[in-house]
C-alpha positions in Angstrom: 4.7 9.4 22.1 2.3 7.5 23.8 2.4 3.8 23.8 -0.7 3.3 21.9 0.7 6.0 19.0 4.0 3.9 19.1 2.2 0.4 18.3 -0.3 2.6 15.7 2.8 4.0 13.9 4.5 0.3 14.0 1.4 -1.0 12.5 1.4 1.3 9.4 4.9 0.8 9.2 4.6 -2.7 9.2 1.6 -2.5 6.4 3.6 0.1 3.9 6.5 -2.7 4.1 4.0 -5.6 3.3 3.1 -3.3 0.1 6.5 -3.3 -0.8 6.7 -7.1 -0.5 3.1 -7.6 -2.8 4.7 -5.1 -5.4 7.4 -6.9 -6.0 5.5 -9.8 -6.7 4.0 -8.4 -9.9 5.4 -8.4 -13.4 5.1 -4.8 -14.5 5.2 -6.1 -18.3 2.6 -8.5 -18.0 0.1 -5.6 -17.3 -2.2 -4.0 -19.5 -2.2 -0.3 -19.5 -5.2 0.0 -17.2 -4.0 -2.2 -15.0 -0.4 -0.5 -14.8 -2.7 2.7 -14.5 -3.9 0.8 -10.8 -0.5 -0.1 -10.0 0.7 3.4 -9.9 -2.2 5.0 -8.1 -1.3 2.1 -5.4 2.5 3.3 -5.3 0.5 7.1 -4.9 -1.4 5.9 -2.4 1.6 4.6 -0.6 4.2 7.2 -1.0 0.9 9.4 0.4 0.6 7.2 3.7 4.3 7.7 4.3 4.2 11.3 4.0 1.0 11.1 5.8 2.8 9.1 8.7 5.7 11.4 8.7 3.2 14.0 9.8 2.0 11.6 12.5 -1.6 11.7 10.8 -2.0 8.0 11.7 -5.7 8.0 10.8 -5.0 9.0 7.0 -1.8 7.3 6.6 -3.8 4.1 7.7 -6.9 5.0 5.2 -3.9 5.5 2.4 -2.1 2.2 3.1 -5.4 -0.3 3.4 -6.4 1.8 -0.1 -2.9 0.5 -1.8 -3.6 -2.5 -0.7 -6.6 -3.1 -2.0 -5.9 -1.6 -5.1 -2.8 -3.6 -5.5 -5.2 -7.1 -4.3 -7.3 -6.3 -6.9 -4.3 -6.5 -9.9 -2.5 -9.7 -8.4 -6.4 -11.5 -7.8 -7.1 -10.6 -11.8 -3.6 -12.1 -12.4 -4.2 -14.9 -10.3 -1.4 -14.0 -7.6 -3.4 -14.4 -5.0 -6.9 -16.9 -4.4 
């Protein structure tokens, strides 16, 4: 793998673990429906840019991670996680 394709891959890895982190942060109980509804299609969106990476599709798995991030901003800024 080229070294640019290394320090892409790294840089997704290092995002879907940054996801992990900001999930853990939220209270799952504290969540209306709706918003547990976002929370899930974030963890989609994240299993998706794993399985994405795994295929070395480093575009998509990107496009997937940034998504469950800012799906999961979204939550923690309406719960005041986050300014």
């Amino acid at each position: 793998m080229s070294s640019a394709r290394q320090s892409i891959g790294n840089r997704i890895n290092k995002d879907i673990s940054m996801f992990s982190e900001s999930i853990s942060s939220i209270d799952m109980q504290s969540l209306s429906a709706e918003e547990r509804e976002v929370v899930e299609l974030a963890k989609m969106y994240a299993a998706d840019s794993k399985a994405w990476l795994s295929k070395k599709d480093y575009n998509t798995s990107f496009a997937s991670i940034s998504y469950a991030h800012g799906l999961l901003d979204a939550i923690r800024k309406l719960k005041q996680l986050i300014d």
